[in-house]
N, C-alpha and C positions, 0 to 999 in steps of 0.2 A: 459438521463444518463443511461448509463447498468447498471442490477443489477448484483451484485456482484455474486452471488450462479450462474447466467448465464455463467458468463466470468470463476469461476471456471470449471463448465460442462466441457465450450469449451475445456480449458485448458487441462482436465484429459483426453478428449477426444482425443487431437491431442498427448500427452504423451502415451497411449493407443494405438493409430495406429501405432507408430514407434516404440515401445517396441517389438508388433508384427511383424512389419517386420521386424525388426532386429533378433529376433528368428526364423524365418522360414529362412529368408537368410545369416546370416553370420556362417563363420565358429565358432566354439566353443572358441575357443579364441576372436577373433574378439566379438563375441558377449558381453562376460565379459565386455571388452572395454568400449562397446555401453552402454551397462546396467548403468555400472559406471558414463558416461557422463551424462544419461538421470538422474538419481539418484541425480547427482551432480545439475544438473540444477534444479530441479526440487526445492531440500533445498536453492538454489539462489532465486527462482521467489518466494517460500514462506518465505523466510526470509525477504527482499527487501518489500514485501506487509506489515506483519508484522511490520518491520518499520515505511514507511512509515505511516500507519494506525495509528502507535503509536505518533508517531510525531506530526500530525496532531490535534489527542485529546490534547496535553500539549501545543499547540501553543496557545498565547493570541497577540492578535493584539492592535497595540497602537492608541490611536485615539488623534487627535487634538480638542479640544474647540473653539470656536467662540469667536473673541473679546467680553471681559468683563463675560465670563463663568467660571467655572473651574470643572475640574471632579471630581464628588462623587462617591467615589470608593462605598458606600453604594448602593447609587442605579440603581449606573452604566447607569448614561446618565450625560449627560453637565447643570449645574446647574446655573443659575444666583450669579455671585461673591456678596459677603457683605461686603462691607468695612466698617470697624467700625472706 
């Protein structure tokens, strides 16, 4: 699994290289442009992470019990049923 602070690096890195070309080669207009898109993309890929990431923590997964169990929300594992 990547670490995370790695894949950001990458990220700023390859944002970094095209910010730069795009200032030494386009025209000045043109550039505005570029800026805007890279800018644009940039609040996409960290929103979209943000998200996700968020989602992820409030997600609870439901589980099934095994014949004659029932789940204790207490202690959160599959408990043998009591029928009284």
């Amino acid at each position: 699994m990547a670490n995370f602070s790695s894949f950001a690096l990458f990220r700023d890195q390859i944002l970094m290289r095209v910010w730069v070309w795009a200032t030494l080669t386009l025209s000045p207009v043109r550039r505005i442009v570029v800026s805007i898109k890279i800018a644009v993309a940039t609040i996409v890929v960290l929103m979209s992470a943000n998200v996700a990431f968020a989602c992820s923590k409030q997600h609870q997964q439901t589980q099934s019990c095994g014949v004659g169990t029932v789940w204790d929300a207490e202690s959160m594992t599959c408990t043998k049923q009591v029928s009284s």
